[in-house]
C-alpha positions as CSV (number, residue, x, y, z in Angstrom):
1,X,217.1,70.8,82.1
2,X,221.2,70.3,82.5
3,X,221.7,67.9,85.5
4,X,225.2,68.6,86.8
5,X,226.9,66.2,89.5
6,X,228.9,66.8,92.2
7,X,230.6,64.9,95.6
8,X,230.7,66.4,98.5
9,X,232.6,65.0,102.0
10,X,236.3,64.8,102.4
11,X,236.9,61.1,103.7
12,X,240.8,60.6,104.3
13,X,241.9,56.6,104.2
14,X,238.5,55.4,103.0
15,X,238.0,54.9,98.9
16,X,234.9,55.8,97.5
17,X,233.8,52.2,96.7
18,X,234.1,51.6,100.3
19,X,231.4,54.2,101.4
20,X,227.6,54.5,100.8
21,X,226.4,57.5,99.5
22,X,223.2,59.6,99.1
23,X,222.0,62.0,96.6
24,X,221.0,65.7,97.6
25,X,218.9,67.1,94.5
26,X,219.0,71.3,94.6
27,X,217.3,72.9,91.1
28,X,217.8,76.7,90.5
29,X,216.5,77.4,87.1
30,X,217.0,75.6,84.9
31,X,219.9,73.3,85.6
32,X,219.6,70.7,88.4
33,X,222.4,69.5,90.7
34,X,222.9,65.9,92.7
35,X,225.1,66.1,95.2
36,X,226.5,62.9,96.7
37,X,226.7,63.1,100.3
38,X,228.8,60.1,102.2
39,X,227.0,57.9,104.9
40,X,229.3,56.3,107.3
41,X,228.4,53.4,109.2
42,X,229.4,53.6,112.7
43,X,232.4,51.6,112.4
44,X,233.8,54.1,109.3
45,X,233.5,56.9,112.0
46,X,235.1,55.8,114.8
47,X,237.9,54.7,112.4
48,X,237.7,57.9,110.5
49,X,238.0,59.9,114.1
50,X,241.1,57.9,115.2
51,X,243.2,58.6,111.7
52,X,242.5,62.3,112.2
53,X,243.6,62.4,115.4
54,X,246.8,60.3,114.9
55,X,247.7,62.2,111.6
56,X,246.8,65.4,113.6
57,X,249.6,64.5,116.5
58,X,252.2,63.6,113.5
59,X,252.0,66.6,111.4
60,X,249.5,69.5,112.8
61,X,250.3,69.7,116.1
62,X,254.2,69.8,114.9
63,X,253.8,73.1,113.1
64,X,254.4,76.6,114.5
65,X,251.4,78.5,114.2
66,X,252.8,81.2,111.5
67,X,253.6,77.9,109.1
68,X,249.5,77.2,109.3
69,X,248.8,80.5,108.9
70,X,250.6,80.8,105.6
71,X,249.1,77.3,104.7
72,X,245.9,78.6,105.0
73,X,246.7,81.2,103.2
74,X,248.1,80.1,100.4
75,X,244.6,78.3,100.0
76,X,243.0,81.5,100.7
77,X,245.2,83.0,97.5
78,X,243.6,80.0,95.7
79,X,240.2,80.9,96.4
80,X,240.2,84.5,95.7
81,X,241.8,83.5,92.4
82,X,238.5,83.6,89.8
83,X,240.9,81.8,87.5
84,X,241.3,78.7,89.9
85,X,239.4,75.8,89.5
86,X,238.7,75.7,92.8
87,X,237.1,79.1,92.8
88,X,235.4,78.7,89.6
89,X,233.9,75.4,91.0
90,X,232.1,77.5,94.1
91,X,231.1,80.2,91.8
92,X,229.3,77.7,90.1
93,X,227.7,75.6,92.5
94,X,227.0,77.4,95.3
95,X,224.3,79.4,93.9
96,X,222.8,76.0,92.8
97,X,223.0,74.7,96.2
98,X,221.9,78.0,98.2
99,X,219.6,79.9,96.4
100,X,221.1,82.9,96.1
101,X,221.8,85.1,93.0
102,X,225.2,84.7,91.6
103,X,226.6,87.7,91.8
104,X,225.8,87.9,95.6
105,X,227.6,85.1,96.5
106,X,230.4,85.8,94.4
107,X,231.1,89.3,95.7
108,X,230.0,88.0,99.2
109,X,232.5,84.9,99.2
110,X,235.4,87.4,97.8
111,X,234.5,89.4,101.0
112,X,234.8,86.4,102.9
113,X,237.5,85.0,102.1
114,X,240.0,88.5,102.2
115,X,239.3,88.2,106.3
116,X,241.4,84.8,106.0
117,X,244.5,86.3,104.4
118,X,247.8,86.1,106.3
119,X,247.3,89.4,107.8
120,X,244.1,89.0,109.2
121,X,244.8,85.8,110.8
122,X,247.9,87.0,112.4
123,X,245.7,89.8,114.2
124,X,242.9,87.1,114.7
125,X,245.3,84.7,117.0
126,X,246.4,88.2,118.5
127,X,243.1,89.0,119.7
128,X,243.4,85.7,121.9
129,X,246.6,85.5,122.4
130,X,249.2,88.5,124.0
131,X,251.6,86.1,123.3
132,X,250.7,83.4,119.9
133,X,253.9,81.9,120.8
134,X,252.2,80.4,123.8
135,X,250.3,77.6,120.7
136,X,254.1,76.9,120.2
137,X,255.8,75.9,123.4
138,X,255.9,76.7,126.8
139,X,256.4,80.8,127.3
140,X,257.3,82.6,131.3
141,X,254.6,83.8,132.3
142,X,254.3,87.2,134.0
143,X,253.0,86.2,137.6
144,X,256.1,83.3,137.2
145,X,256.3,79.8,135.6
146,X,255.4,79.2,132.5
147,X,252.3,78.3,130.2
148,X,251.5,76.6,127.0
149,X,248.3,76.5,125.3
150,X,246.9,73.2,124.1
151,X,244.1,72.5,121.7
152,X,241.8,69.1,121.6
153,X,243.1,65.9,119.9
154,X,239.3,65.9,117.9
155,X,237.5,68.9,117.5
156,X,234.0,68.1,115.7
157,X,231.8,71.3,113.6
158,X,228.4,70.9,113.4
159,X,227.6,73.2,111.0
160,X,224.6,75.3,109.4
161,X,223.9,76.2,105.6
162,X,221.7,79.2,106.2
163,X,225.6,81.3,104.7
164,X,227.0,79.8,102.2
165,X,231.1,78.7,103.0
166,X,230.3,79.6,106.9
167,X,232.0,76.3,107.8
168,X,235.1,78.3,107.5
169,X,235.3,80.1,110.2
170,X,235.3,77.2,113.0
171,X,237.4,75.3,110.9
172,X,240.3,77.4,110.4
173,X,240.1,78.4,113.9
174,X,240.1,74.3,114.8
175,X,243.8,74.4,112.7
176,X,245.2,77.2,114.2
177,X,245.3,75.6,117.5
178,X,246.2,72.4,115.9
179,X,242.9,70.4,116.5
180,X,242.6,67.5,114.3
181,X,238.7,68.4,112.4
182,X,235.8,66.2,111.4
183,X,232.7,68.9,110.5
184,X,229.4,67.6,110.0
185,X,228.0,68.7,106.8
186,X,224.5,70.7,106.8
187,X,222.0,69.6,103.9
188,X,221.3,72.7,103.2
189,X,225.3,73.3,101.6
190,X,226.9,70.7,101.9
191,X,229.7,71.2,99.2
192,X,232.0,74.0,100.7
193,X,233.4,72.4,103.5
194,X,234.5,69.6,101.4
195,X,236.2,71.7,98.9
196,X,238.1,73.5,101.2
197,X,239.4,70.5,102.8
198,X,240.6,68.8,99.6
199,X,242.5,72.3,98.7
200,X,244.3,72.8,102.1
201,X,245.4,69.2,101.3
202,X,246.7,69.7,97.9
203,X,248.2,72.8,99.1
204,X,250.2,71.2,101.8
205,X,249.5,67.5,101.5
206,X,250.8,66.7,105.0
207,X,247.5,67.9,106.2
208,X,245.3,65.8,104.2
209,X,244.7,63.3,106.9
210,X,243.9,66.2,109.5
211,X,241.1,67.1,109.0
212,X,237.4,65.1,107.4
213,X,233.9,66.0,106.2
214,X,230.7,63.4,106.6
215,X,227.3,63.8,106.7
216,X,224.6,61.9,108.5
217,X,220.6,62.8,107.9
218,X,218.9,64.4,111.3
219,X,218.0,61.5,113.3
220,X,220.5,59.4,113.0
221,X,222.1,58.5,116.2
222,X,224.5,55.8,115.9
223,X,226.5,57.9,113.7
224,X,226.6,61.0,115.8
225,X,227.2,59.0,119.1
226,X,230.6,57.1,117.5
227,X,232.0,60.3,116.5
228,X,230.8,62.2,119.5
229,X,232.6,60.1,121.8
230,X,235.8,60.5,120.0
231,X,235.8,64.2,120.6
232,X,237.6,66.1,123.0
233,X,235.2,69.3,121.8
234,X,232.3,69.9,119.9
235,X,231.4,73.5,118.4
236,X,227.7,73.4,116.8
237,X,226.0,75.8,114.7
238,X,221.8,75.6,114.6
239,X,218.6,76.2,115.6
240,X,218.0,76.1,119.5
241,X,216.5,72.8,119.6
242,X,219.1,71.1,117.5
243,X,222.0,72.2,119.6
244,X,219.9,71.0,122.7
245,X,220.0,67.6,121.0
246,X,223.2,67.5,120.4
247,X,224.2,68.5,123.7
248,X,222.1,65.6,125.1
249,X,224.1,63.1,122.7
250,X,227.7,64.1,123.7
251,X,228.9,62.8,127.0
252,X,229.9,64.7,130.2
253,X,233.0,65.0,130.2
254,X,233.1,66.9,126.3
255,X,233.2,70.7,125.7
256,X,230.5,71.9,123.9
257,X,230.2,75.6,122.2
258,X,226.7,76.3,120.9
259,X,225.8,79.4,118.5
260,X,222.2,79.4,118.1
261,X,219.9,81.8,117.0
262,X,220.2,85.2,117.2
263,X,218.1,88.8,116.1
264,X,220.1,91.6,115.0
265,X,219.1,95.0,114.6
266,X,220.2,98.5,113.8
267,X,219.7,102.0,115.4
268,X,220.0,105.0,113.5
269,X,219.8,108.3,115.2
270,X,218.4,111.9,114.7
271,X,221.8,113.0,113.8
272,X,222.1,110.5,110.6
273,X,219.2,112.1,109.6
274,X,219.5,115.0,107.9
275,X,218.9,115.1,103.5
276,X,222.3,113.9,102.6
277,X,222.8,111.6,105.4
278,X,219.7,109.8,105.5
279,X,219.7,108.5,102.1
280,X,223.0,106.9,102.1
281,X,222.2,104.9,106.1
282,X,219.0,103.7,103.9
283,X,221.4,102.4,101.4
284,X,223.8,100.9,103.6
285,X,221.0,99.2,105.6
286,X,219.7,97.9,102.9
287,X,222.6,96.3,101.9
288,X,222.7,94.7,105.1
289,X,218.9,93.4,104.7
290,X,219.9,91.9,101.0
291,X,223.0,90.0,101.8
292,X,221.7,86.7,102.0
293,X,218.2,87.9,102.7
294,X,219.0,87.9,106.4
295,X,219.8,84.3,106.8
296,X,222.8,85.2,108.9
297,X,222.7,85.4,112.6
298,X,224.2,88.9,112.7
299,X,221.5,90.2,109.9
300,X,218.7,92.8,110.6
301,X,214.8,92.3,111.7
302,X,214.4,95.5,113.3
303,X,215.4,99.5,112.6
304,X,214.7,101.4,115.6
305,X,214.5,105.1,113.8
306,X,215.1,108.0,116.2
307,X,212.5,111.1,115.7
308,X,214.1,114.7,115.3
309,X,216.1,114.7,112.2
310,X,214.7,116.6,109.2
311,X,214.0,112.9,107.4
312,X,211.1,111.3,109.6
313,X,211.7,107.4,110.5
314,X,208.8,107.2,108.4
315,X,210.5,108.7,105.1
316,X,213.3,106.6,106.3
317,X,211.3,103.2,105.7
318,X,210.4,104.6,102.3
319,X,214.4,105.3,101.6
320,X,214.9,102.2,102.6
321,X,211.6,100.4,100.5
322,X,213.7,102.2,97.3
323,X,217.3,100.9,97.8
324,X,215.3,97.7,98.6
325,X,213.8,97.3,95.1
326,X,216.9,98.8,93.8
327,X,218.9,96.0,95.0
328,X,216.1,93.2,93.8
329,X,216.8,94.8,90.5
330,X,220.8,93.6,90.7
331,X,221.0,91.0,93.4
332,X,217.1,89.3,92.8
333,X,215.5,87.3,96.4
334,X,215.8,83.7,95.8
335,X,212.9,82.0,95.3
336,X,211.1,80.8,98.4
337,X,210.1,77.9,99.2
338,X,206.5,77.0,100.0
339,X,207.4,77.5,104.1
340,X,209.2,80.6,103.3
341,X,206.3,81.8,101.0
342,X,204.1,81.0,104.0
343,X,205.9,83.1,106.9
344,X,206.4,86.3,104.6
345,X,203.3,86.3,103.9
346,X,201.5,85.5,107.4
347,X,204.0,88.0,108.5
348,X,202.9,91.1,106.3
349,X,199.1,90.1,107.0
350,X,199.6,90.4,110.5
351,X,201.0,94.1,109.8
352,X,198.2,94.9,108.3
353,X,196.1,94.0,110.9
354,X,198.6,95.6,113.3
355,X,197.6,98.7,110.9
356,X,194.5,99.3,111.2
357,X,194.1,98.2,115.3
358,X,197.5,100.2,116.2
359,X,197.7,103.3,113.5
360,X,200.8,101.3,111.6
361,X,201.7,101.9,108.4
362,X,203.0,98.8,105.4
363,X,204.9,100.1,103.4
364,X,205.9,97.8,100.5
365,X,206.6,97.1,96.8
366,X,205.1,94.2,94.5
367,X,208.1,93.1,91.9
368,X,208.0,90.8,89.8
369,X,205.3,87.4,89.4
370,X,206.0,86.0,92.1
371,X,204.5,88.7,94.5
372,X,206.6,91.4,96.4
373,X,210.6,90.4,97.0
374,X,211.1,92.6,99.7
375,X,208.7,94.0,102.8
376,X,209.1,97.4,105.0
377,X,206.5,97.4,107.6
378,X,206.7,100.7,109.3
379,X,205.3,101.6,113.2
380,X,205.0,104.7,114.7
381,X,205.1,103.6,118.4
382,X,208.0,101.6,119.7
383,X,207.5,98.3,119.8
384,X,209.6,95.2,121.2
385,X,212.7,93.6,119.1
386,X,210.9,90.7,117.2
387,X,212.1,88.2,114.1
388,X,210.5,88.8,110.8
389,X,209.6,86.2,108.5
390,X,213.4,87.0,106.9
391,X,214.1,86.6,103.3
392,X,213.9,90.7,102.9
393,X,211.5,91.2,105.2
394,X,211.7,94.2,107.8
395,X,210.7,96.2,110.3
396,X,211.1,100.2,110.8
397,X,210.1,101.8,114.2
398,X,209.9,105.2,115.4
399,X,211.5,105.8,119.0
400,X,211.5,109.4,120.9
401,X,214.7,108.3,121.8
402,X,217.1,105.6,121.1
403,X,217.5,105.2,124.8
404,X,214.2,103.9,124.3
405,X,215.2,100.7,122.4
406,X,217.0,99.5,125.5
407,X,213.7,98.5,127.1
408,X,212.7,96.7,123.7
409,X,215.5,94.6,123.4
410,X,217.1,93.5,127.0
411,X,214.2,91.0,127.4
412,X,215.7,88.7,125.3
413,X,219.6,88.8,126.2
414,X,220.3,85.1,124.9
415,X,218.9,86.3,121.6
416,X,221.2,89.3,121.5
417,X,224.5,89.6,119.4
418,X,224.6,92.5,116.5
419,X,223.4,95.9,116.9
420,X,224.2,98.4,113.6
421,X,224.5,102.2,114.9
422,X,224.5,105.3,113.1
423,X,225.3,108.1,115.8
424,X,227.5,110.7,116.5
425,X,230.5,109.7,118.6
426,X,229.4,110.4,122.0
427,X,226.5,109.2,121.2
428,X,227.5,105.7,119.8
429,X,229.8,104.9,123.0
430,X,226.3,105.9,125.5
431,X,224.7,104.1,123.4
432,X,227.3,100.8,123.6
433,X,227.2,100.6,127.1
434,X,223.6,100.1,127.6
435,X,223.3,97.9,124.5
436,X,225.8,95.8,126.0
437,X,224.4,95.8,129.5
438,X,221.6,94.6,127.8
439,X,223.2,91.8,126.1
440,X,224.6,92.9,122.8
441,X,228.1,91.2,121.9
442,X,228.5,93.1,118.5
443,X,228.1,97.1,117.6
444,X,228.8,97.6,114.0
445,X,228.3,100.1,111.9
446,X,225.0,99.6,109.5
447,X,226.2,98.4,106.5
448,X,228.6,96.1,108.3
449,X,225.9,94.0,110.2
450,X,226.4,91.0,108.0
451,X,230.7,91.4,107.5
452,X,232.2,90.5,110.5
453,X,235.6,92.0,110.9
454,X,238.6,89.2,111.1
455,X,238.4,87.6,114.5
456,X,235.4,89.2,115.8
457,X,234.2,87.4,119.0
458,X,231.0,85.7,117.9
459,X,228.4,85.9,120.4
460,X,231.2,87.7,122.7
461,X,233.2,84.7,122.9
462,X,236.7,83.9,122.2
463,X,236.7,82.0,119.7
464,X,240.1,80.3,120.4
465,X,240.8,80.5,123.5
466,X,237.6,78.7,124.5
467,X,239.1,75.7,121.8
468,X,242.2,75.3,124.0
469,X,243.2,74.1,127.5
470,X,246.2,75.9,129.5
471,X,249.0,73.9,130.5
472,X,250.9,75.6,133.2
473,X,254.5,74.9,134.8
474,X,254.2,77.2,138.4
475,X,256.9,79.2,139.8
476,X,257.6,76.3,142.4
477,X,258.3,73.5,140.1
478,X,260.9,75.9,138.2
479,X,262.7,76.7,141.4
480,X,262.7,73.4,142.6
481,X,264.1,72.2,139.2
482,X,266.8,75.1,139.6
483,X,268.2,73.4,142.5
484,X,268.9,70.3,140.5
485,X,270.1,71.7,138.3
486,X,274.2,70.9,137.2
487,X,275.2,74.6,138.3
488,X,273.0,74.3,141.6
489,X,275.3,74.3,145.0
């Protein structure tokens, strides 16, 4: 077996000597990787906290946001480069560290990374801002006065490693509103975040104390609390109960922006049906099942499958079974670990019990040693939005109606945030407004589920504004300086 090493962390001020460090072991095949991840004492943190945030005052917080923008991506060039040694080093280890087939993540990180070029950004601060300017200086403000928008001294990530690279998002969104960054690694991936950071610095070094990466194993309190109470804001990726524990760690007075867990699923209606049609939504859904077997908040559990077109929903599911072992064929599942292994297969024994009690149908394909890669369990009565056991697992049901999902899914509003649609026009914007009565945040079209357009607003949030403060001058305090002023009478 080839053991490979890597370090992971981005620790600005402190030498290497100076820190402790713990070894992460991840095997895919056969070579093994050990990742050394830094642990901080306390002391380290606070220290760490208070460079960021004075180096963030000096340097960040005096750029325009256009300069940042082109910072970012020039290290965004970097990274789509397959030539740059930055590139070829996540190409390499990522798959180690995640699982996942090589191929997917390198397609999926190209992807990725192409909604960070200068464009995209540009139209991402848009989306928050009428007027970006207002990240720059003081701008009038329509109703009189003037505002400015101003982000926190310390912003702190908390992030997950279900997606590889995902600590992007909340990090470049920290430096466009000029936050100084520490982001909490996830042992899951903990190598992305790290190499990002040491690239923005080499691309514009006066950055390199802006921003920091640590790690601290689950548990471990004194760590979190000294950074925690250095932050102005704290934005946290996870499970439910992990974000509740953070949230009880941070004190009052600190802004805190949960995403937890969330079910997507996808509708696909009569008129997506037909013999040409119906084939190609399969396709495209399947694609959304496969990328990163549905470890992604926005992925798929459930099809609803509208009745009425010439495909059934139930030829549907058998589309879908095909593209499913198509794509095992060039993008294989990861292997599963013995928990994994456990809920896909509790979850396809309780279909077939559901099968024979409720008229159900399982339809599936065995590939490979290891068992089946992928599961379509197919229902013919509606039945309520539900997780899967993930990892390629799914569910197709047959509705009457897609007016009939509505009922299945508003139960469980704080779950809601993606909902693929394949529908005619009219039909997609009905459809829109009850899904987002109902809670949806997200309507995509399948095949889109799991590739979020440039500034999307996650979970219906902004994702800047909600980082920033407003400063405002009103209309009085401008007139009364106007009568001071050397002109005045």
């Amino acid at each position: 077996m080839t053991t490979l090493h890597a370090a992971a962390g981005y620790l600005p001020g402190l030498a290497p000597a100076e820190v402790q460090w713990q070894p992460l072991v991840f095997e895919s095949g056969a070579t093994r990787l050990e990742v050394a991840v830094p642990v901080l004492s306390p002391q380290q943190m606070t220290a760490l906290a208070l460079r960021v945030k004075q180096a963030s005052r000096l340097h960040l917080k005096t750029m325009t946001v256009s300069e940042i923008v082109a910072v970012v991506d020039r290290a965004i060039a970097r990274l789509l480069d397959p030539a740059d040694a930055y590139r070829i080093q996540a190409d390499r280890l990522l798959p180690i560290v995640s699982g996942y087939d090589a191929d997917m993540v390198r397609l999926g990180l190209t992807a990725f990374f192409k909604t960070f070029r200068e464009p995209q950004l540009h139209r991402f601060v848009a989306e928050d801002f009428a007027n970006p300017k207002l990240l720059d200086e003081f701008q009038p403000r329509p109703k009189g006065g003037a505002a400015r928008a101003f982000g926190p001294d310390l912003l702190v990530h908390s992030w997950a490693g279900n997606v590889p690279a995902l600590p992007l998002w909340s990090l470049v969104c920290g430096l466009l509103v000029k936050a100084g960054n520490i982001g909490k690694l996830p042992s899951a991936e903990p190598l992305f975040a790290g190499l990002f950071a040491r690239l923005l610095a080499e691309v514009h070094p006066p950055l390199a104390d802006c921003l920091a990466v640590v790690w601290w194993k689950g548990g471990e309190e004194e760590q979190a609390s000294a950074l925690y109470a250095e932050a102005d804001t704290v934005l946290a990726y996870g499970a439910n109960d992990s974000l509740a524990e953070i949230r009880r760690r941070l004190p009052v007075t600190t802004r805190f922006l949960p995403y937890g867990h969330k079910l997507g699923f996808g509708l696909v209606s009569a008129a997506a049906l037909d013999t040409l049609r119906a084939p190609a939504t399969a396709r495209l859904a399947a694609w959304d099942v496969m990328r990163y077997d549905q470890q992604g908040c926005y992925s798929p559990h459930v099809f609803y499958v509208e009745r009425g077109g010439k495909v059934s929903p139930r030829e549907f599911a058998q589309y879908l079974a095909s593209e499913l072992a198509n794509l095992q064929n060039r993008f294989p599942r990861r292997a599963l670990a013995l928990e994994d292994s456990a809920a896909v297969a509790g979850w396809r024994q309780a279909i077939e019990l559901q099968s024979m009690s409720a008229g159900g149908e399982f339809v599936s394909e065995l590939i490979g040693e290891d068992g089946a890669a992928f599961g379509v369990a197919y229902a013919d009565e509606a039945r309520a939005l539900a997780p899967t056991a993930l990892n390629r697992s799914l569910q197709v049901v047959a509705v009457d109606s897609l007016e009939q999902v509505i009922a299945q899914v508003e139960a469980h509003p704080p779950f809601l945030q993606t909902a693929g649609v394949a529908a005619a026009p009219a039909e997609l914007f009905r459809l829109s407004e009850l899904l987002g009565a109902a809670g949806v945040t997200r309507i995509t079209a399948i095949g889109s589920m799991t590739s979020p357009e440039a500034g999307w607003h996650h979970d219906g949030r902004f994702n800047l504004l909600d980082l920033v403060r407003m400063v405002e001058i009103e209309q009085s305090a401008e007139l009364a300086a106007d009568k001071l002023a050397p002109y005045a009478d």
